[in-house]
C-alpha positions as a LaTeX table, in Angstrom:
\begin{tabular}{lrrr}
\hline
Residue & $x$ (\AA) & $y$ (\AA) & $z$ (\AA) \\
\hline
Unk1 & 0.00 & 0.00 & 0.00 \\
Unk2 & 1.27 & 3.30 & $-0.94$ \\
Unk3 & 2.05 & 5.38 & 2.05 \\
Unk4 & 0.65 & 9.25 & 3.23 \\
Unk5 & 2.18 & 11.75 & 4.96 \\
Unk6 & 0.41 & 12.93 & 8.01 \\
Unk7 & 0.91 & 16.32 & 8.88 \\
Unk8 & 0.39 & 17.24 & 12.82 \\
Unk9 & $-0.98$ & 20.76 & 12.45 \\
Unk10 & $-3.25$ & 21.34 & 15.48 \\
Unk11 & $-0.53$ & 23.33 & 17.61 \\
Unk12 & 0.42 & 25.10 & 14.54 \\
Unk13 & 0.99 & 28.76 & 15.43 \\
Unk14 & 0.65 & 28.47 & 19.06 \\
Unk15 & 4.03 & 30.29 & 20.14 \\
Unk16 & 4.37 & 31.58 & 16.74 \\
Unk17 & 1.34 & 33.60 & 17.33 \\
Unk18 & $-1.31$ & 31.63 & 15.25 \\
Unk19 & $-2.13$ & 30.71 & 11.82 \\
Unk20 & $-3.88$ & 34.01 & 10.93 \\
Unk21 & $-0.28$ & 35.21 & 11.08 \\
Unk22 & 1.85 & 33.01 & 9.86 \\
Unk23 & 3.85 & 34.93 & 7.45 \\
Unk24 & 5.12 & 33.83 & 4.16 \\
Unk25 & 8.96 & 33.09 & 3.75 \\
Unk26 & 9.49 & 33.70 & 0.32 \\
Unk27 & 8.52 & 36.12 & $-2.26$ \\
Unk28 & 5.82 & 34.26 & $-3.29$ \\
Unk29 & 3.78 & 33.82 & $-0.19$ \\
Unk30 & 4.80 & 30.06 & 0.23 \\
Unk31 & 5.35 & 29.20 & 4.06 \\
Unk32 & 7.58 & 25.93 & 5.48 \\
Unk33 & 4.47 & 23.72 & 4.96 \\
Unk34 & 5.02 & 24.31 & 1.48 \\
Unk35 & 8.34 & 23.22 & 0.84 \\
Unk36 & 7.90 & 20.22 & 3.32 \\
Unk37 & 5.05 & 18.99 & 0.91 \\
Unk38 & 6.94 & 19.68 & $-2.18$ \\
Unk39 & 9.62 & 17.95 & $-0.86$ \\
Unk40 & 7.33 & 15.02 & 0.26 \\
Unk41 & 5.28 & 15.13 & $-3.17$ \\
Unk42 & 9.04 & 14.84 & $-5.42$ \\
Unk43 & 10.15 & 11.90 & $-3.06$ \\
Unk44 & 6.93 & 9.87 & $-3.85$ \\
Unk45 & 4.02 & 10.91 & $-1.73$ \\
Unk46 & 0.61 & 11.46 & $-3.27$ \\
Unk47 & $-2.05$ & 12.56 & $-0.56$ \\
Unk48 & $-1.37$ & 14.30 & 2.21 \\
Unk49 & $-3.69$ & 14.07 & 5.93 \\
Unk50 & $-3.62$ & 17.83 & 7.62 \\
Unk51 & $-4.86$ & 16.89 & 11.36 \\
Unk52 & $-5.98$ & 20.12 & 12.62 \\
Unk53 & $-8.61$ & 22.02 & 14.97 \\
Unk54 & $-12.11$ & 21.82 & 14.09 \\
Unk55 & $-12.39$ & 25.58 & 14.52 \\
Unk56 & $-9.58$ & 26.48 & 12.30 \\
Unk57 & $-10.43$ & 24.56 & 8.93 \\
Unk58 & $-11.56$ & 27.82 & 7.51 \\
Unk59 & $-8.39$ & 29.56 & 7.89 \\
Unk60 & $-6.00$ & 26.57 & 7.04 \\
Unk61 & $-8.02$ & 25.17 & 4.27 \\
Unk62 & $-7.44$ & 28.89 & 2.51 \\
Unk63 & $-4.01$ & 29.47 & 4.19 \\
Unk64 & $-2.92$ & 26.01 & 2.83 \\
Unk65 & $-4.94$ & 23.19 & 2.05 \\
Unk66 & $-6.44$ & 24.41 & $-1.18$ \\
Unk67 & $-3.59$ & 25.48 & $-2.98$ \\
Unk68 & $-2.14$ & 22.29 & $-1.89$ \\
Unk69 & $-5.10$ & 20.46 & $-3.29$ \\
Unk70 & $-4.16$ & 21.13 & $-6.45$ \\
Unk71 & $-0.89$ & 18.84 & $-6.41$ \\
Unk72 & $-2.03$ & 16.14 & $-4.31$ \\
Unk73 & $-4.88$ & 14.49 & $-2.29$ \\
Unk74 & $-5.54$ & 16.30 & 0.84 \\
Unk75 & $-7.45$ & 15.08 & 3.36 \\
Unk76 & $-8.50$ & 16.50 & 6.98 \\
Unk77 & $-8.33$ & 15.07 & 10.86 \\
Unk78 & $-9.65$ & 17.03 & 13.32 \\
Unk79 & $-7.82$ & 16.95 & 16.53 \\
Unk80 & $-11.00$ & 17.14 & 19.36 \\
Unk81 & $-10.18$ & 17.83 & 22.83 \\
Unk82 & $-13.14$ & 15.30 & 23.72 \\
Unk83 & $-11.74$ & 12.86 & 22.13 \\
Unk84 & $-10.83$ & 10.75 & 24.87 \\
Unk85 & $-11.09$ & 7.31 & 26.45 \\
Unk86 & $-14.61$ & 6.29 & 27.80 \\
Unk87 & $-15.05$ & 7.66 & 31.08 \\
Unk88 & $-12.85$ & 10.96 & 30.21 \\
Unk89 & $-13.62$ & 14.56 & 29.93 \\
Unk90 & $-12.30$ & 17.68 & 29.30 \\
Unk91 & $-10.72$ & 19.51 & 32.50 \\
Unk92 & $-12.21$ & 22.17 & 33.01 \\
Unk93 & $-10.54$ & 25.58 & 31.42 \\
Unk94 & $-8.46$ & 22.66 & 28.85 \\
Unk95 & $-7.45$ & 24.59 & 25.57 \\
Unk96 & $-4.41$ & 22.74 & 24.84 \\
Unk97 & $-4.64$ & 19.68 & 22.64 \\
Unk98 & $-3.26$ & 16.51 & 23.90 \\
Unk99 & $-0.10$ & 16.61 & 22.21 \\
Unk100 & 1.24 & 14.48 & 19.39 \\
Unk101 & 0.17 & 10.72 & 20.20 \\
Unk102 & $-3.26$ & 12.00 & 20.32 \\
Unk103 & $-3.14$ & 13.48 & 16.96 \\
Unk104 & $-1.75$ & 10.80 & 15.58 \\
Unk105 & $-4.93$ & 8.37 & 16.78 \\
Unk106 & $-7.15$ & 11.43 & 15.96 \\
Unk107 & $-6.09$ & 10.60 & 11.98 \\
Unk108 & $-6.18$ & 6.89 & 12.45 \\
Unk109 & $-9.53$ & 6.55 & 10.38 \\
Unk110 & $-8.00$ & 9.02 & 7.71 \\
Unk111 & $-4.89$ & 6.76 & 7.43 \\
Unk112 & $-6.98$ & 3.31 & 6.93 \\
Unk113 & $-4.76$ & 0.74 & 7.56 \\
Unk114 & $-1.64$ & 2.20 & 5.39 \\
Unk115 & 2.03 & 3.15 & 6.46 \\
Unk116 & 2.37 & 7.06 & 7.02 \\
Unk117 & 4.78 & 9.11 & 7.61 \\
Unk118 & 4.03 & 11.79 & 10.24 \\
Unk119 & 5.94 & 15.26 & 10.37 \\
Unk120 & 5.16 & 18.50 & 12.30 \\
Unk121 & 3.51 & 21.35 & 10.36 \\
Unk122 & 6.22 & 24.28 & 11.13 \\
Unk123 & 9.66 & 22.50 & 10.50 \\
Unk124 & 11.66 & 22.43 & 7.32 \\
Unk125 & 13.30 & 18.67 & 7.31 \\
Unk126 & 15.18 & 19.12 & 3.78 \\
Unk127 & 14.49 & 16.90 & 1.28 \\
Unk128 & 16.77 & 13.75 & 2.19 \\
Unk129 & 14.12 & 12.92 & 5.02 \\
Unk130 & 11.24 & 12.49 & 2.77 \\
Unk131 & 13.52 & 10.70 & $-0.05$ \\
Unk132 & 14.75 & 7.82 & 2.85 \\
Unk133 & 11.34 & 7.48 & 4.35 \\
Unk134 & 9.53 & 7.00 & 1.42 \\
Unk135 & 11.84 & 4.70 & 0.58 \\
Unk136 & 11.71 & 2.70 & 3.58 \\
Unk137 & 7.82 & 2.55 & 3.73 \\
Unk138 & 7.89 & 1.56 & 0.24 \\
Unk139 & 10.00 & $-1.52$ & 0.96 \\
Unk140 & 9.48 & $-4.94$ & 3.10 \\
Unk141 & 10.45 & $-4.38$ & 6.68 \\
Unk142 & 10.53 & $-6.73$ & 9.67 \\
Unk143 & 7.66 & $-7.57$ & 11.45 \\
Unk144 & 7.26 & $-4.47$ & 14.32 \\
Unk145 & 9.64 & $-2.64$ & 12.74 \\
Unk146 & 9.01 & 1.10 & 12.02 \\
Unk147 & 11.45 & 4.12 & 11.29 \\
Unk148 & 12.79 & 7.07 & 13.01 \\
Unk149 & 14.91 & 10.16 & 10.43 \\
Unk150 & 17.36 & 11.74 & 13.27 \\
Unk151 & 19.42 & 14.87 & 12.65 \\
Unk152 & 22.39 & 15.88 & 14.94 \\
Unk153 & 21.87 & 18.32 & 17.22 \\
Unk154 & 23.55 & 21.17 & 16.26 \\
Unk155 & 21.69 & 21.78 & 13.03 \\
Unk156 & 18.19 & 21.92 & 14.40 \\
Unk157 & 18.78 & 25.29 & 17.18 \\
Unk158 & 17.23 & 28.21 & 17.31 \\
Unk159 & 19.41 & 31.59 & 18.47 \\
Unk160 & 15.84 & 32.73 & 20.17 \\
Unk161 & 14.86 & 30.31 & 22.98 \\
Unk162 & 14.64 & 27.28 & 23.80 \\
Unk163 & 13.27 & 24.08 & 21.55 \\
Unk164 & 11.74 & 20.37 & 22.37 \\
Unk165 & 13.87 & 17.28 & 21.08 \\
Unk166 & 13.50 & 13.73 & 21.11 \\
Unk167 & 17.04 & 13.01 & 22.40 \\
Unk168 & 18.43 & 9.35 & 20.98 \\
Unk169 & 20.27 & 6.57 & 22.11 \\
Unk170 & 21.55 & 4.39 & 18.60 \\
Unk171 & 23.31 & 1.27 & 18.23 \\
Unk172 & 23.56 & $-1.13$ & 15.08 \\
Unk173 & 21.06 & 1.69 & 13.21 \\
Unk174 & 18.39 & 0.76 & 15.78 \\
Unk175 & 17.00 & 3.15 & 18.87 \\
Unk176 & 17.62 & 1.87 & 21.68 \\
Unk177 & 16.18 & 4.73 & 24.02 \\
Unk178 & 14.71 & 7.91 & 23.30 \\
Unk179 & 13.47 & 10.81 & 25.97 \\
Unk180 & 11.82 & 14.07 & 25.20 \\
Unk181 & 13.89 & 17.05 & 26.39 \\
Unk182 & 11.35 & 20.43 & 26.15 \\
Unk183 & 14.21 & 22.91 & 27.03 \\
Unk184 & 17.28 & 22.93 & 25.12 \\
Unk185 & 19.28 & 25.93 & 23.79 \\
Unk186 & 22.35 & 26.61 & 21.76 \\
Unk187 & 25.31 & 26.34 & 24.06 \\
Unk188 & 28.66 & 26.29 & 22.44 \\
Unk189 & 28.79 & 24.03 & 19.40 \\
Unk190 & 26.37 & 21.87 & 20.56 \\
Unk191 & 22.90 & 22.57 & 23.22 \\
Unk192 & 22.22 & 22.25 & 26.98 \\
Unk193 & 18.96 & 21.03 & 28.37 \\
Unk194 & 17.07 & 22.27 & 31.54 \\
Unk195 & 14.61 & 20.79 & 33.75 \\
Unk196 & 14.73 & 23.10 & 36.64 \\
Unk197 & 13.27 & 26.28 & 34.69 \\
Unk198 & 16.68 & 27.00 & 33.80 \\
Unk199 & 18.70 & 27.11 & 37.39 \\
Unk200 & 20.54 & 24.21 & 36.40 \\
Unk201 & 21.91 & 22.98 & 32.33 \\
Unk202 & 22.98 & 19.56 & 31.37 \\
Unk203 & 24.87 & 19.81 & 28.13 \\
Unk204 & 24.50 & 18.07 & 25.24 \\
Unk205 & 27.02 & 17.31 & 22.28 \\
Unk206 & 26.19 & 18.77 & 19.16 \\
Unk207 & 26.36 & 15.71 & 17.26 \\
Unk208 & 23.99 & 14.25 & 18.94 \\
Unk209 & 21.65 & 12.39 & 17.05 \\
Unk210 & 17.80 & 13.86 & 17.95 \\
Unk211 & 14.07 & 13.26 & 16.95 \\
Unk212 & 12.46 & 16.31 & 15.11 \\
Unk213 & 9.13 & 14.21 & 14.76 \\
Unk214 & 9.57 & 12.22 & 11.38 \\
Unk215 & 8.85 & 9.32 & 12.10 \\
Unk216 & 7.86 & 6.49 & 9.53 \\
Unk217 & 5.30 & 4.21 & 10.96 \\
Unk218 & 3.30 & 0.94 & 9.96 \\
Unk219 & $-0.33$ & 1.15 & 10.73 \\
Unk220 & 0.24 & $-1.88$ & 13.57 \\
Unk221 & 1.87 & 1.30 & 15.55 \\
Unk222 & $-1.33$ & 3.10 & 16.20 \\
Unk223 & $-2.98$ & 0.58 & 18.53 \\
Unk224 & 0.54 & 0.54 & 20.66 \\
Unk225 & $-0.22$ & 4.81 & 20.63 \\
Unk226 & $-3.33$ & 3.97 & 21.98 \\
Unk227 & $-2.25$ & 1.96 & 24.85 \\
Unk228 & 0.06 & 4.42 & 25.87 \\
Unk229 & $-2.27$ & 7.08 & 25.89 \\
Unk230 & $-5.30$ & 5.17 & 27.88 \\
Unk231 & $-2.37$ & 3.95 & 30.28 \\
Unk232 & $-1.13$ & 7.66 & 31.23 \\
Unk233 & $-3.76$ & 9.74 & 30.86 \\
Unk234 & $-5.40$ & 9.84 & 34.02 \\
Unk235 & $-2.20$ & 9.99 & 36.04 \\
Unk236 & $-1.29$ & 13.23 & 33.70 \\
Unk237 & $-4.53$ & 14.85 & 33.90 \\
Unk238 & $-4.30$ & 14.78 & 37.68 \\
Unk239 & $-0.65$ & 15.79 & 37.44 \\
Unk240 & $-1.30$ & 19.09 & 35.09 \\
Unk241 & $-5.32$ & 18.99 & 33.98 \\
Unk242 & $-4.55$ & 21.86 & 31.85 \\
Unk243 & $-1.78$ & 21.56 & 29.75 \\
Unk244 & $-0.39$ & 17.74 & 30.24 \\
Unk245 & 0.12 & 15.57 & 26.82 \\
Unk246 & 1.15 & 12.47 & 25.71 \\
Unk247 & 4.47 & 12.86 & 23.18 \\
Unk248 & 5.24 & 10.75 & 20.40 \\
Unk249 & 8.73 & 9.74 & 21.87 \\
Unk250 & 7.29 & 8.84 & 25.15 \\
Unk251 & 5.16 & 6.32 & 23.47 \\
Unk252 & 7.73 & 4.74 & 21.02 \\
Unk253 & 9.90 & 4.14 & 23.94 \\
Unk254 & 7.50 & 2.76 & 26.14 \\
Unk255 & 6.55 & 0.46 & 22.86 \\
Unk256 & 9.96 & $-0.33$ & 22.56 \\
Unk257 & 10.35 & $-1.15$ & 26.26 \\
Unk258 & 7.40 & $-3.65$ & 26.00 \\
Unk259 & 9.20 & $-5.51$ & 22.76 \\
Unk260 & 6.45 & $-3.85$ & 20.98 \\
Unk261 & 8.33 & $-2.38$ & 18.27 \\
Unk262 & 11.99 & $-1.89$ & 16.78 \\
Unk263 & 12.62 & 1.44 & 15.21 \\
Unk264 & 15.14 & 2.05 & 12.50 \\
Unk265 & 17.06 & 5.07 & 12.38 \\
Unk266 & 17.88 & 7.34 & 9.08 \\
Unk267 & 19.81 & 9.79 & 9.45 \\
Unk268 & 19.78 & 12.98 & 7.57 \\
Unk269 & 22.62 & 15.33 & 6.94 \\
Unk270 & 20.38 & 18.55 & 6.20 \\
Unk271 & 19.62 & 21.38 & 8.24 \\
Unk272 & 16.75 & 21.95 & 10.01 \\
Unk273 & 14.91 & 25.30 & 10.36 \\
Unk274 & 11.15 & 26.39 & 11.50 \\
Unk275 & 9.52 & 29.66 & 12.71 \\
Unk276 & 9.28 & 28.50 & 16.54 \\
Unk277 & 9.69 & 32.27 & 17.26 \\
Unk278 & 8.52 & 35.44 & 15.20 \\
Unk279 & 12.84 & 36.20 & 15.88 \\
Unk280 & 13.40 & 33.56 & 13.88 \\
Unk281 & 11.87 & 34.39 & 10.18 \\
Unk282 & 14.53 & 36.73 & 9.02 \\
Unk283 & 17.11 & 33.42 & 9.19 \\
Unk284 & 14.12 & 31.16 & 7.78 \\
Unk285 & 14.02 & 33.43 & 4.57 \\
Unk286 & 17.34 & 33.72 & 3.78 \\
Unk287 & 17.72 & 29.83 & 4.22 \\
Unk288 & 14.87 & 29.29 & 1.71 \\
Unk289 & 16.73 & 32.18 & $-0.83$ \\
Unk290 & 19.30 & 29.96 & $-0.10$ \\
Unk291 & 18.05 & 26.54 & $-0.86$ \\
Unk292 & 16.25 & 28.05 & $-4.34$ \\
Unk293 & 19.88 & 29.62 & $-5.21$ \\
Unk294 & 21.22 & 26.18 & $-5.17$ \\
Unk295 & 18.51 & 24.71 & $-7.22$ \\
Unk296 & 16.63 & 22.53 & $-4.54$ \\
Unk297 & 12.99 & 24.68 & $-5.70$ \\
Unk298 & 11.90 & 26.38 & $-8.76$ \\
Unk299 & 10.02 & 29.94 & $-8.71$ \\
Unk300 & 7.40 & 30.08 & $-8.28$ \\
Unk301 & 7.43 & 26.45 & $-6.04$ \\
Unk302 & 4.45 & 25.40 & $-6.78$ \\
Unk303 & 3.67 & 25.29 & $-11.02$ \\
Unk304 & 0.90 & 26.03 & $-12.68$ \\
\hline
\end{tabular}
């Protein structure tokens, strides 16, 4: 079965400071969704799955999804707050979605049974990602096996605050541990981590290998997602009600704890950049200038 890409959308704009303003990085009004589409569209992908919020398909379907509609099926997921567990509801004054395992089994009826890869909405990957995941999808695997594209460290910081990573242990191409860090910043040539609100830093070499949520799963890996987030969510709701979630690496490792799955790693030698903060555009257009000087796009990127 050919596979999708799934693209997790439904935080999009939240630090940036929303969709409404999410401003274009090239001349011709394209933003990073764009090129990480093209990109995905030249390796071998044909329809793309935007999961998003309900409330904002107006906006992204005429920010985005139509123009993209033109150059590939595009589907929607909406990512509900109430969709929970039997026996769950909402906390009270909840905005925040339940992060990326969620909207992952939030797009499981959109992805029917075929092997996706899933990407976040506001990162540029570079085109080898797409190239060795669709690759890897498109070929047999072993049975529980899914795949993981990891870049080193140092090229995916920001100079303007602090970013989340999925930090990796690798041996014999295989993770063999992975834990979400949510504070690291540039330190030296490599990044730092805090999990004291910045009184204390653990640093961090810069070639270490990290997740930047590209993962390449079979569709046997959603039912392990929603183990992991039935088994924690009642212990993280009572923990932080209003803005716990349930990350993609913590459920791949506790998969891979169980036996339940074997992820291969790809690595990727590009460089990663994204629009975490409004500080960051002016470096996000001049990378894009960049990448069309040395011939990776055409102008305009997307043809008539």
């Amino acid at each position: 079965m050919q596979p999708v890409l799934v693209i997790m959308a439904a935080g999009m704009g939240s630090r940036y400071g929303g969709l409404k303003q999410m401003d274009p990085v090239d001349p011709a009004g394209d933003l990073i969704i764009d090129f990480s589409i093209y990109d995905a569209l030249k390796a071998g992908f044909a329809e793309v799955i935007f999961i998003i919020k309900e409330e904002l398909e107006g906006d992204f379907r005429s920010a985005i999804g139509d123009r993209i509609s033109h150059h590939a099926r595009v589907r929607y997921a909406f990512q509900r707050l109430d969709a929970l567990p039997e026996g769950f509801q909402v906390p009270q004054g909840r905005v925040k979605p339940w992060g990326t395992t969620h909207a992952l089994l939030c797009a499981g009826e959109a992805i029917g049974g075929r092997p996706f890869c899933a990407i976040n909405a506001d990162d540029y990957y570079g085109p080898t990602a797409y190239q060795r995941i669709h690759q890897y999808l498109c070929s047999p695997r072993p049975q529980g096996e899914h795949a993981l594209v990891a870049w080193q460290l140092a090229n995916t910081l920001t100079d303007h605050g602090s970013v989340a990573r999925g930090i990796c242990a690798v041996e014999d191409e295989h993770l063999t541990h992975i834990v979400e860090r949510k504070a690291i910043i540039r330190q030296g040539d490599g990044g730092a981590f805090t999990e004291d609100g910045g009184a204390t830093y653990t640093p961090l070499p810069g070639n270490t290998p990290v997740s930047m949520n590209f993962w390449g799963f079979g569709p046997e890996m959603l039912p392990l997602l929603d183990r992991n987030f039935r088994e924690h969510l009642q212990a993280g709701m009572e923990a932080d009600p209003l803005k716990y979630e349930d990350l993609l690496p913590n459920a791949v490792q506790a998969a891979m704890a169980r036996g339940d799955a074997s992820i291969r790693v790809l690595r990727s030698p590009d460089t990663w950049f994204g629009v975490t903060y409004k500080a960051d555009k002016p470096q996000v257009v001049a990378s894009i200038a960049a990448c069309k000087a040395r011939g990776l796009y055409p102008e305009p990127l997307w043809q008539a």
